[in-house]
N, C-alpha and C positions, 0 to 999 in steps of 0.2 A: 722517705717516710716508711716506717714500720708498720704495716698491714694490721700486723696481730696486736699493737699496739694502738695504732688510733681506733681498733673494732673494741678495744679494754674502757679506753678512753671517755667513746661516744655512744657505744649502746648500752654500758653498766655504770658510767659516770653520767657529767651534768653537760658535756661538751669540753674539749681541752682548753686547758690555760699554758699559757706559753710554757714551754718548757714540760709538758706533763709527758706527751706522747715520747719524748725520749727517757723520762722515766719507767715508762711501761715498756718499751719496745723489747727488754733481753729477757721480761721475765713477766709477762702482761698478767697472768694465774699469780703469780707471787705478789704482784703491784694488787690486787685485785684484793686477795685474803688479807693482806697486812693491815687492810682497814678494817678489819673486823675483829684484830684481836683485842686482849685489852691490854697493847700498849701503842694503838693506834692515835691516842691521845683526842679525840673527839669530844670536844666542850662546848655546847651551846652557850652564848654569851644572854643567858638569861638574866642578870641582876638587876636590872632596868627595869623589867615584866612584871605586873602581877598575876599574882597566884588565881588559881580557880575557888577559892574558897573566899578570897577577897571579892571578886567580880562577882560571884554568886549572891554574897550578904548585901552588897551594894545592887541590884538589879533588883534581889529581895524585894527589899525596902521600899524600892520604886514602887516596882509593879502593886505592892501592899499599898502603900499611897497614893497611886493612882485609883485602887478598888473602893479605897473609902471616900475619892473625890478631893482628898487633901494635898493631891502633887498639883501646885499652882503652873502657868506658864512658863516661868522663870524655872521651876525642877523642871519641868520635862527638855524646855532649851540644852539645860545644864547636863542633863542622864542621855540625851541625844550627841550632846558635844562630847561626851566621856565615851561614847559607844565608838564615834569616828576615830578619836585620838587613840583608845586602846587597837583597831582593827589598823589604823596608820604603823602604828608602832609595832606590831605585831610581822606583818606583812614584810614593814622595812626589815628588822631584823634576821629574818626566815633569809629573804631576797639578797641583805647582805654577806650573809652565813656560806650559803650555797655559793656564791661567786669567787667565797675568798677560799673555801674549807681546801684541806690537803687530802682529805677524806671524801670525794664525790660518789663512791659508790657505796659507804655507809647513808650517804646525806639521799641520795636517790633511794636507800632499801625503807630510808623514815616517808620519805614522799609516798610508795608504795601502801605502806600498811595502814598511815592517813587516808588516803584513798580509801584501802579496801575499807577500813571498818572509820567509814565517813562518816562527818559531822558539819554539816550543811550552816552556813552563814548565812539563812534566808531569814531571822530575823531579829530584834535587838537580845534578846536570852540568850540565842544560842551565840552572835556576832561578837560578844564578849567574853565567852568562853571556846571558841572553837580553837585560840593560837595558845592556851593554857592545856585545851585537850590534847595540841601535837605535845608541846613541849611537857608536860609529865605523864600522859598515858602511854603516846606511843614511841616516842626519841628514847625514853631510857631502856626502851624493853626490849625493841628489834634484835636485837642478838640473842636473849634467852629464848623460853620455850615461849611455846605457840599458844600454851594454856594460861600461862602468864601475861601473856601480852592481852589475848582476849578477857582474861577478867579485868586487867586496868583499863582495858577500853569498856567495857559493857558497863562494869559500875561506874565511871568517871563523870563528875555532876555533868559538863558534856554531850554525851552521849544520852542520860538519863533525859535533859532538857531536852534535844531532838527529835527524841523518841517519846515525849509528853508524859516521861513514864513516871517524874518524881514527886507528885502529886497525890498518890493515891497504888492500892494495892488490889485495884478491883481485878477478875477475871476478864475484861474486856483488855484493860491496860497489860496484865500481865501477858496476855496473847499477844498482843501487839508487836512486845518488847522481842516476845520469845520466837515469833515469825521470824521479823526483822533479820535478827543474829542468827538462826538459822537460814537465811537464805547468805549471812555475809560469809559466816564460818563455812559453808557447802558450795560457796561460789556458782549460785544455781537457781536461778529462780525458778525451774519447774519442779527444784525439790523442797519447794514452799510446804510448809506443815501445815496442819488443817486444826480445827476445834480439839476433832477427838485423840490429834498426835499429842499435846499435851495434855488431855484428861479434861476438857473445860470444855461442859454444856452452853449450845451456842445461845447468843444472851438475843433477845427478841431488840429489834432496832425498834 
């Protein structure tokens, strides 16, 4: 077994698939870049999926109809069984993707930047939008810049929902948001921003 090959394989891939580590072994830096050009051919098999702008208008709606006391038992059954089937689906997909891909150290660099500029499934808003935020904020962008990848994550409904930020434009929310992404983008929570790093008199609790 090739050393520098199963070290290409397993600390920047997903774990080897048979046959990988002797693809890697004569040229493990070659085997490594090739997935990142573009004609590494890397295609999420999303047609299946819906979109963030669908699951958003639909969750809308709910949550709207829950406010006014008009989602009976039957919707909310109904908007709770579309919340498991979208995260089932979601999940499978990713979980199939990664096992099969010829690309594991593209598909590991999408894990990474999901991670970094995370978006939490803790509850039905965000649980229906979190496998629409990998798949078009941060799967297409991993390989350009960093400033690009960061604005499609930061505005992404997504990220917006998480961050409780798409409700309103108050200087409490605006802080919030702008903390946040400064602690994701500095990788640093003791270089957390304060009121007066962005210009906003602090609001009496």
């Amino acid at each position: 077994m090739s050393r520098l090959g199963a070290l290409a394989v397993t600390r920047f891939g997903l774990g080897a698939q048979p046959g990988e580590i002797d693809l890697a072994k004569d040229a493990p830096e070659q085997w490594l870049l090739s997935q990142l050009g573009t004609s590494a051919g890397v295609q999420f098999p999303d047609q299946a999926l819906i979109s963030s702008k669908v699951q958003f208008s639909k969750a809308l709606d709910y949550f709207q109809a829950r406010r006014s006391q008009s989602a009976n038992e039957s919707t909310q059954r109904a908007f709770r069984r579309d919340v498991r089937q979208t995260t089932i689906a979601e999940v499978s997909a990713r979980t199939t993707f990664a096992a099969s891909t010829r690309a594991p150290f593209h598909e590991r660099l999408v894990g990474f930047w999901a991670n970094h500029f995370t978006v939490a499934a803790n509850s039905p808003q965000t649980r229906v939008l979190v496998g629409a935020y990998e798949r078009e904020a941060i799967r297409p962008h991993i390989l350009g810049s960093f400033a690009e990848l960061a604005e499609r994550a930061i505005f992404h409904p997504g990220m917006l929902v998480y961050l409780s930020n798409c409700r309103g434009k108050s200087p409490r929310r605006s802080f919030g948001i702008s903390n946040a992404l400064h602690s994701l983008i500095f990788c640093a929570k003791r270089s957390a921003i304060t009121n007066s790093t962005v210009g906003f008199t602090p609001i009496p609790r």
